[in-house]
C-alpha positions in Angstrom: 58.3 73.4 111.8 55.5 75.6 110.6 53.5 76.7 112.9 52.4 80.1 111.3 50.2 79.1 108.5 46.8 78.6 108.9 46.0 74.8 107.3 43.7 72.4 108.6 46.1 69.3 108.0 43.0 67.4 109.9 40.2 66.9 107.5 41.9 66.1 104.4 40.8 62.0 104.2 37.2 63.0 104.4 37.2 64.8 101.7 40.2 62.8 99.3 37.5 60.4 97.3 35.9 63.2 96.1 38.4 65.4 95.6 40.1 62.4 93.4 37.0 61.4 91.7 34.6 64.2 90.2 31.6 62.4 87.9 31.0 66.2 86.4 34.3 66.4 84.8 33.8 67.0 80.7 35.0 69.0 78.1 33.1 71.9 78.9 35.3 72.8 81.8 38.2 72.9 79.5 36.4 76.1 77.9 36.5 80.2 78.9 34.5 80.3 82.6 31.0 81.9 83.1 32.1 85.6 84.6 30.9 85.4 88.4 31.3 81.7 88.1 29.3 78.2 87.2 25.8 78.0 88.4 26.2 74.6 89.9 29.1 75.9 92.1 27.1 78.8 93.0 24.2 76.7 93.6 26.1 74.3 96.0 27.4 77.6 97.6 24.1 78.9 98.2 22.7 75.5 99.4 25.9 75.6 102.0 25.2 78.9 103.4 21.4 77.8 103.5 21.8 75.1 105.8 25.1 76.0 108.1 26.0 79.5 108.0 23.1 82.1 107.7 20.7 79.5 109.0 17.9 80.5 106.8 14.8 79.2 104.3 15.8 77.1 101.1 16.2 78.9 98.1 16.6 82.3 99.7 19.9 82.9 98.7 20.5 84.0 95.7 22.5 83.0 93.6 22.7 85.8 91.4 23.8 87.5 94.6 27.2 85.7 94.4 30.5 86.3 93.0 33.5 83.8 92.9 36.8 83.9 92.6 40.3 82.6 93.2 40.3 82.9 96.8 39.4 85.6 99.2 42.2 87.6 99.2 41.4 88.2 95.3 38.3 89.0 96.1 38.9 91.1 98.4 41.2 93.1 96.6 38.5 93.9 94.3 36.4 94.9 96.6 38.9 97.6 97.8 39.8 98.3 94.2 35.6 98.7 93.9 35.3 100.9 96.9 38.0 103.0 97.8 40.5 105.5 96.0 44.1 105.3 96.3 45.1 107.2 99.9 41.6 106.0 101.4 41.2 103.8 104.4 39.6 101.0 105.8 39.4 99.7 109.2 40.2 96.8 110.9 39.8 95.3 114.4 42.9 94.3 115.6 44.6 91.6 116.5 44.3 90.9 112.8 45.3 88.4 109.9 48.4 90.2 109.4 47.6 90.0 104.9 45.0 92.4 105.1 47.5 95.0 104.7 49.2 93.3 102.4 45.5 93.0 100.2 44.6 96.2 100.6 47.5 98.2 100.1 50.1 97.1 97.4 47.9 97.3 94.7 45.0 99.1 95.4 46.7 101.9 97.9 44.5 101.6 100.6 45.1 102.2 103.8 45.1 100.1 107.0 43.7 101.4 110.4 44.2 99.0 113.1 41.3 99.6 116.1 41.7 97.7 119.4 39.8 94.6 120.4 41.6 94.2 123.7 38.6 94.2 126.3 39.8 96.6 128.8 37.8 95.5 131.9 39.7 92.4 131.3 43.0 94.4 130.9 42.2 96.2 134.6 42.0 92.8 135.9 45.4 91.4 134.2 43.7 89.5 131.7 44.0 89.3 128.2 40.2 89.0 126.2 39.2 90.5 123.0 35.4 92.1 122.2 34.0 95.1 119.7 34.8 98.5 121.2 33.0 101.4 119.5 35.1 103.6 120.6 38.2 102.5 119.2 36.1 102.3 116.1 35.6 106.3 116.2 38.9 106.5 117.0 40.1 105.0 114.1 37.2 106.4 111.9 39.0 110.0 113.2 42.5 109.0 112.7 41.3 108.5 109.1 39.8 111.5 108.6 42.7 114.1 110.7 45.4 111.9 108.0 43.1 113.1 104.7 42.4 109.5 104.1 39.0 109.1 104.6 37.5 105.7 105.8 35.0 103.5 103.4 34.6 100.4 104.8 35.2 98.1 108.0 36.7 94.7 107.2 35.5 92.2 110.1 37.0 88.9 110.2 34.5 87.1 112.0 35.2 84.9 113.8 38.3 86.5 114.4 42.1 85.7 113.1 44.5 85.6 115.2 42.4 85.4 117.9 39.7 82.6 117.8 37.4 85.0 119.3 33.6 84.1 118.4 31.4 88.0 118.5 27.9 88.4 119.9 25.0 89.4 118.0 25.4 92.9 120.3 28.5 93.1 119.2 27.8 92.9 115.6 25.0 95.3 115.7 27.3 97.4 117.2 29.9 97.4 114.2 26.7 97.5 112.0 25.2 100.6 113.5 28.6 102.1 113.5 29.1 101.8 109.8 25.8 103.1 109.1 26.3 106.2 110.8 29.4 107.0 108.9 27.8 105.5 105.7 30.7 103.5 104.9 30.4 100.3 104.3 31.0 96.8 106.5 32.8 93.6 104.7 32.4 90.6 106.9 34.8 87.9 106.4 33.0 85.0 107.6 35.9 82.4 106.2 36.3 80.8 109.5 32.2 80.1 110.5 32.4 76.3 110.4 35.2 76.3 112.3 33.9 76.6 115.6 34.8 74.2 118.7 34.3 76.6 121.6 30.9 76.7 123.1 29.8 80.6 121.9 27.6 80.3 118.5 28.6 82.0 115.3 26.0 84.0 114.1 26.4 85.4 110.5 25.7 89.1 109.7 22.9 87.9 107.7 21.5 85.7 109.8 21.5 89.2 112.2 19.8 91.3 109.6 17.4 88.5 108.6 18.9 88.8 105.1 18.6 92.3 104.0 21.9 93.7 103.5 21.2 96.3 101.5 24.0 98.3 99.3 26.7 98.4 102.3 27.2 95.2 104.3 28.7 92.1 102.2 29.9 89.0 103.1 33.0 86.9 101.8 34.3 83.7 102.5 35.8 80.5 100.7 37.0 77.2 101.0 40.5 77.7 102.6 39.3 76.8 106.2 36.7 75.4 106.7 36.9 73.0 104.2 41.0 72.7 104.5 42.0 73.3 100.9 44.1 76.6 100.9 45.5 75.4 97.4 42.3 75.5 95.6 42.1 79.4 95.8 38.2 79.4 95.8 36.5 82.3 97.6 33.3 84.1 97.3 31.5 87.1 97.8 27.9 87.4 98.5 26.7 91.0 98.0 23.1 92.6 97.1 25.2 95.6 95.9 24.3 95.4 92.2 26.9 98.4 91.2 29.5 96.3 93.0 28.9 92.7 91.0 28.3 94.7 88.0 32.1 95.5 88.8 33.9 92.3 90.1 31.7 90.5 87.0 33.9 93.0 84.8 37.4 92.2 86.3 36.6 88.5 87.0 39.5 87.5 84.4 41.7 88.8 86.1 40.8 86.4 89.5 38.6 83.7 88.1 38.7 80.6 89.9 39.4 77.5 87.6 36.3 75.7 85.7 37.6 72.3 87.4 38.2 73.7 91.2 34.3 74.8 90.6 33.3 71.6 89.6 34.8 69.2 92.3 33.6 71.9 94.9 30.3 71.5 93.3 30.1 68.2 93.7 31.1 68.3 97.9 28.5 70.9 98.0 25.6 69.5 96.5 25.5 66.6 98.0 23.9 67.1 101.3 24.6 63.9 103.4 28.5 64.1 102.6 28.7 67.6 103.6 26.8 68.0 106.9 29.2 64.8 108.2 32.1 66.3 106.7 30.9 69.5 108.9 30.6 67.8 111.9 33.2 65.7 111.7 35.9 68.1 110.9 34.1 70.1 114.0 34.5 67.5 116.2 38.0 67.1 115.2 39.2 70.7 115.5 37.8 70.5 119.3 39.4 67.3 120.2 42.5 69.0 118.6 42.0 71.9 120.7 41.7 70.3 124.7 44.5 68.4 123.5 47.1 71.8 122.6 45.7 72.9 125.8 46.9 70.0 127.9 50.0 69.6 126.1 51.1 73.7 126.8 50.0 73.2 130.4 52.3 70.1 130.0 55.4 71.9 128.9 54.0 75.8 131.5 53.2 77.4 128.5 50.6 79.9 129.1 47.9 81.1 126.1 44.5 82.9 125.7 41.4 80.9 125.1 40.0 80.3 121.4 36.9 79.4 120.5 37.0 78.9 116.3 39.7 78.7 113.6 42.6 76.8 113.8 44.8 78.4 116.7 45.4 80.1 119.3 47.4 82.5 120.9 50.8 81.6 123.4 50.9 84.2 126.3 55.3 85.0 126.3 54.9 88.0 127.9 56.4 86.4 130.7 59.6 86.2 128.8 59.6 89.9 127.9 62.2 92.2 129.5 59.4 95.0 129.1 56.1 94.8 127.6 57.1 96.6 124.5 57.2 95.7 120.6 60.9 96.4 120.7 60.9 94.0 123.5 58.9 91.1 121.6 61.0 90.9 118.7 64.2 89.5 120.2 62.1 86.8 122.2 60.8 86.0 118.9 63.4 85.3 117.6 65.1 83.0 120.2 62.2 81.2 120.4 62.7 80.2 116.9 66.1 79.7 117.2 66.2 77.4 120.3 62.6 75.2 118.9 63.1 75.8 115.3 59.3 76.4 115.1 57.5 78.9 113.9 54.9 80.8 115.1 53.6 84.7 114.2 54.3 87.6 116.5 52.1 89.6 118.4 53.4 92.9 116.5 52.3 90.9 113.0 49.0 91.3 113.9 48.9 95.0 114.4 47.4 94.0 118.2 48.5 96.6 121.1 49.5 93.9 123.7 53.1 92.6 123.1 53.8 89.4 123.9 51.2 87.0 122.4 52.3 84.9 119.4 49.6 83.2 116.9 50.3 79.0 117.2 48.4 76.8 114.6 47.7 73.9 116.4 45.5 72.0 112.9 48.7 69.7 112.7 48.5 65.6 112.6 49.2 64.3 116.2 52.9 63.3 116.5 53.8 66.8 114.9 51.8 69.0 117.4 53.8 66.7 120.1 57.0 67.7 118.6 56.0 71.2 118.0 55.0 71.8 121.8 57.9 69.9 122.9 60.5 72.0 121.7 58.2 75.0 122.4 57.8 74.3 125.8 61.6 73.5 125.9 62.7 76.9 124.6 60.2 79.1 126.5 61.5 77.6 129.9 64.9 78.3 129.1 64.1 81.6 128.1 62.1 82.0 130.9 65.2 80.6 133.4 67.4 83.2 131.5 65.4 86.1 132.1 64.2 85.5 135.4 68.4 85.6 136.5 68.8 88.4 134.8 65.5 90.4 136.3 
């Protein structure tokens, strides 16, 4: 079982007689795509992040402001490609969404410079919680520049993956003033800010700076998450960076998203009644989800870290490790697959510096969470048995 993908296998029926049944569809979306994407899409887009995400006035976004594409991670790729030169680096707070390196690196050579989120007044305490540290922000700003691969950007993914961690405005303005000091530039991914079922707010970077960006902060997101549909591949980027559109308008054939993806998202996200109950129900849905993972782990003794957005969380196995190492982790990791035949993502995946705590997607239809945490459960507490003999 797959329980290392991030897919929201909950929502789907609330959006299926749209999906199936788009009353824009015409010949004109058999012809070449507008570069940047159709205005009705971006529209919709605009009238979405309006109303749910940066919170603000109708009709302040603009639309001319947005880029789409064929999911974030093409977008993204652009951006590095826009930004950096081969051998530079960006960095990222970590625990991370292990692909970043992945987007950043194999075509556009950039580097990846992982700086810690673990809270370490928690960590002096023997917990495990995750918050903005500045100073592993210089530290990583300084690793960049002692390697001669100087740092252009921070790429945020808030609210946080792998963590579900939800950051306060403080926090934010922290990043912010940090990347203004360097003059690089901050990319918030803000893919997972519907997604929230924990009880700290989201608050967009431009809701924080009332809208005014400026040249260096941009935002991307898509409709991967938080509307469940990972095999669309439709993302944006919302930028005031007029060099940088100019750009991705240039190479948008080579990560245009599909005239009919764009129209049947149009059509979810211009009409306003079906999308603010989709929102809320799929909200709603991802909590009740939630407090019932919990109480099924503290069913089978399976210990985890809170979440309070996306679609997981993450198992606490440090218990089963024979020391708290990396080198240590991998072996459980592997038995734990072995033994449950489910699989979840390791702690060293996610470039995080506290071994032990593996990334469980928990979006799954009821009977197949059951079975998932059933076996879990099962081979963690014979692990567990084995290693406690042994100690």
């Amino acid at each position: 079982m797959l329980c290392s993908i991030a897919e929201n296998k909950l929502s789907y029926d609330l959006l299926q007689s749209k999906l199936e049944h788009d009353p824009n569809i015409n010949q004109a979306l058999a012809n070449y795509a507008m570069f940047g994407g159709m205005e009705p899409f971006k529209k919709g887009i605009a009238n979405m992040l309006e109303k749910y995400v940066f919170h603000c006035a109708a009709n302040t976004v603009n639309t001319q402001h947005l880029c789409v594409g064929a999911g974030t991670t093409a977008l993204l790729e652009g951006i590095f490609f826009a930004l950096c030169d081969q051998g530079d680096s960006v960095i990222i707070p970590s625990p991370m969404y292990p692909a970043f390196v992945t987007d950043a690196r194999v075509r556009a050579g950039v580097k990846v410079i992982p700086a810690s989120l673990t809270d370490t007044a928690a960590a002096a305490e023997g917990k495990v919680a995750f918050k903005i540290n500045v100073e592993e922000l210089e530290r990583a700003y300084q690793k960049g520049k002692d390697e001669g691969s100087p740092v252009k950007a921070v790429v945020l993914c808030s609210p946080n993956n792998p963590t579900g961690t939800v950051f306060s405005s403080d926090e934010l303005n922290e990043v912010i003033a940090f990347c203004r000091k360097h003059n690089i530039h901050l990319i918030s991914d803000e893919i997972y800010a519907l997604s929230i079922f924990g009880e700290k707010p989201f608050v967009s970077v431009y809701e924080l700076l009332d809208g005014k960006l400026g040249n260096d902060i941009h935002i991307v997101s898509g409709f991967s998450k938080d509307f469940c549909l990972n095999g669309y591949r439709a993302g944006y980027i919302y930028t005031q960076n007029a060099q940088l559109l100019r750009y991705l308008y240039k190479e948008y054939v080579f990560f245009q998203c599909s005239n009919p993806v764009q129209s049947v998202l149009a059509n979810i996200l211009n009409d306003d009644a079906f999308l603010g109950n989709f929102i809320q129900e799929n909200q709603k849905r991802l909590k009740s989800h939630y407090a019932l993972t919990l109480q099924l782990l503290k069913e089978q003794n399976i210990p985890y870290i809170d979440s309070d957005s996306g679609m997981y969380l993450l198992l606490d196995v440090r218990q089963l490790l024979k020391e708290q190492t990396f080198d240590a982790e991998l072996p459980v990791w592997c038995e734990l697959f072995k033994q449950s035949k489910v699989l979840v993502n390791s702690g060293k995946s996610t470039l995080g510096d506290v071994p032990g705590l593996f990334r469980f997607i928990f979006c799954h239809k009821e009977p197949q969470l059951r079975i998932a945490i059933q076996r879990l459960g099962k081979a963690y507490n014979n692990i567990l048995a084995t290693t406690s003999k042994s100690v």
